[in-house]
C-alpha positions in Angstrom: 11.2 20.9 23.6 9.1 24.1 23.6 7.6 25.0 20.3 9.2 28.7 19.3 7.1 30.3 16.7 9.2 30.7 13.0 11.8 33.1 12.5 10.8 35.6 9.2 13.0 35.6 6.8 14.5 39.2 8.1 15.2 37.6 11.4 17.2 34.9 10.3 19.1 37.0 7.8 19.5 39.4 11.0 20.6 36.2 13.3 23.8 35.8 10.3 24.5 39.4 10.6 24.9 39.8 14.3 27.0 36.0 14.8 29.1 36.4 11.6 28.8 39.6 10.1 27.1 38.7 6.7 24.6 36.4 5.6 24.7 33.4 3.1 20.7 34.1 2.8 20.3 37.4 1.6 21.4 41.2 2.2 19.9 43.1 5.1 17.6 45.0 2.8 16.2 41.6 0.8 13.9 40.6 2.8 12.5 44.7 3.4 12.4 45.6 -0.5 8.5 44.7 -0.6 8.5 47.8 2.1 11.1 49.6 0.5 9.9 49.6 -3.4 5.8 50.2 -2.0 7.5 53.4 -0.8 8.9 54.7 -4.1 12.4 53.9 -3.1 14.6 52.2 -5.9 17.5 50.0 -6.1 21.2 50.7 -5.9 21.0 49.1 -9.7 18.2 51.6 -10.2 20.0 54.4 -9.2 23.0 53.8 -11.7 20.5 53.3 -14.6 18.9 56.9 -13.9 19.6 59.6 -16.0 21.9 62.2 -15.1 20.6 65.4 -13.3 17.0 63.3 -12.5 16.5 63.3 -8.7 16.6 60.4 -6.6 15.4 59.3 -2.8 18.0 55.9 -1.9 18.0 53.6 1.2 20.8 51.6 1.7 23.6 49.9 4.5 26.1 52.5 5.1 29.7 50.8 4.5 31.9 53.6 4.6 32.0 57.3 5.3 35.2 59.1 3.9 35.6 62.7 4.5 39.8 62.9 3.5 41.1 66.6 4.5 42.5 66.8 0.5 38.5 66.7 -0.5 38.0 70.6 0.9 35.4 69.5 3.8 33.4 67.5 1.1 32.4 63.7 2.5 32.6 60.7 0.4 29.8 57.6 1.3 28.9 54.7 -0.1 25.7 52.6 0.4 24.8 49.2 -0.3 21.7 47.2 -0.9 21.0 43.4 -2.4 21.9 45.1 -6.5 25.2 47.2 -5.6 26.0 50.3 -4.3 25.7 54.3 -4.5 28.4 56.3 -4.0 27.5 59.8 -2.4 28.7 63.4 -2.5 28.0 65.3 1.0 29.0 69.1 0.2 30.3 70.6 3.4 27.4 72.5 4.2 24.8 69.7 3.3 27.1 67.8 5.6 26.5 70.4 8.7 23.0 70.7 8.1 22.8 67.2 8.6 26.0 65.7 10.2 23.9 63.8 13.3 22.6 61.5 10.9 24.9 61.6 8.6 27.7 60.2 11.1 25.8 57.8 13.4 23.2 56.0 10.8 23.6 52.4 9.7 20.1 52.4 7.4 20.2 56.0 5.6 17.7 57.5 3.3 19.1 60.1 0.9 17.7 62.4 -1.7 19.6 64.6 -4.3 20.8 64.3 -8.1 22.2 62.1 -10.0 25.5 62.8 -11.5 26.6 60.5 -14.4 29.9 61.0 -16.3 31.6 58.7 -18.4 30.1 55.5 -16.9 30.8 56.9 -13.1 27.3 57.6 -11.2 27.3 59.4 -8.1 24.5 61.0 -5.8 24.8 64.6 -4.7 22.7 64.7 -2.0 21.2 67.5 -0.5 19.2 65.7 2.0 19.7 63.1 4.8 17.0 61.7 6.3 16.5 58.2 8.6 14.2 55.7 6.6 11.4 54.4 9.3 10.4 50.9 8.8 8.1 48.8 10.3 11.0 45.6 10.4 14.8 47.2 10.4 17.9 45.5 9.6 20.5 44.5 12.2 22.8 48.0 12.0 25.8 47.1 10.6 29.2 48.8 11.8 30.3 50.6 8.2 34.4 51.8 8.1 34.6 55.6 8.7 38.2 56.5 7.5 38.6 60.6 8.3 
């Protein structure tokens, strides 16, 4: 029997991804928030403690894109990480100015302001950006409804 080296802890959780499509370990961004918190980034739970109109940089899974033709060009997201989600706001031209990334990434850094109302917390972002990590999750297929 040849003697493998030992998975990390990323690889395994990446192994569950890819065969099953989630992971009784840990979500794709546990075993990277060491890498993600030494750069400043904060949790989903983080971002829906922030205070309303404070800015925020996010990196999370893409799960779903929405951009429904009742919403006047605006595009709905929401990202996950191991504490929750964000739910984004894309205006229409923020969209444009970034629609390559903002239709084909899996792991997507965003930055804009935090809009809280009434216990609802949303992230208008006004920029889109693709995190770069040393280890990356397994890309994950998110549902695009249009």
């Amino acid at each position: 029997m040849p003697e493998l080296p030992k998975l990390s802890e990323l690889d395994e959780v990446n192994w569950d991804w890819r065969r099953s499509g989630h992971s009784t370990r840990d979500h794709l961004l546990g075993p990277l928030r060491g890498a993600l918190r030494a750069r400043g980034w904060p949790t989903a739970s983080e971002v829906a403690a922030a205070a309303h109109g404070s800015r925020a940089d996010y990196v999370g899974v893409v799960i779903c894109r929405q951009r429904p033709h009742t919403a006047s060009g605006v595009t709905f997201m929401t990202l996950e990480d191991e504490t929750g989600f964000v739910n984004l706001v894309m205006w229409s031209q923020v969209y444009e100015q970034h629609k390559v990334l903002a239709r084909t990434l899996s792991l997507m850094g965003v930055s804009g302001r935090i809009q809280s109302e009434d216990g609802v917390v949303h992230l208008i972002v006004d920029r889109v950006w693709e995190p770069r990590l040393r280890d990356e999750p397994v890309a994950d297929r998110s549902r695009d409804f249009h």
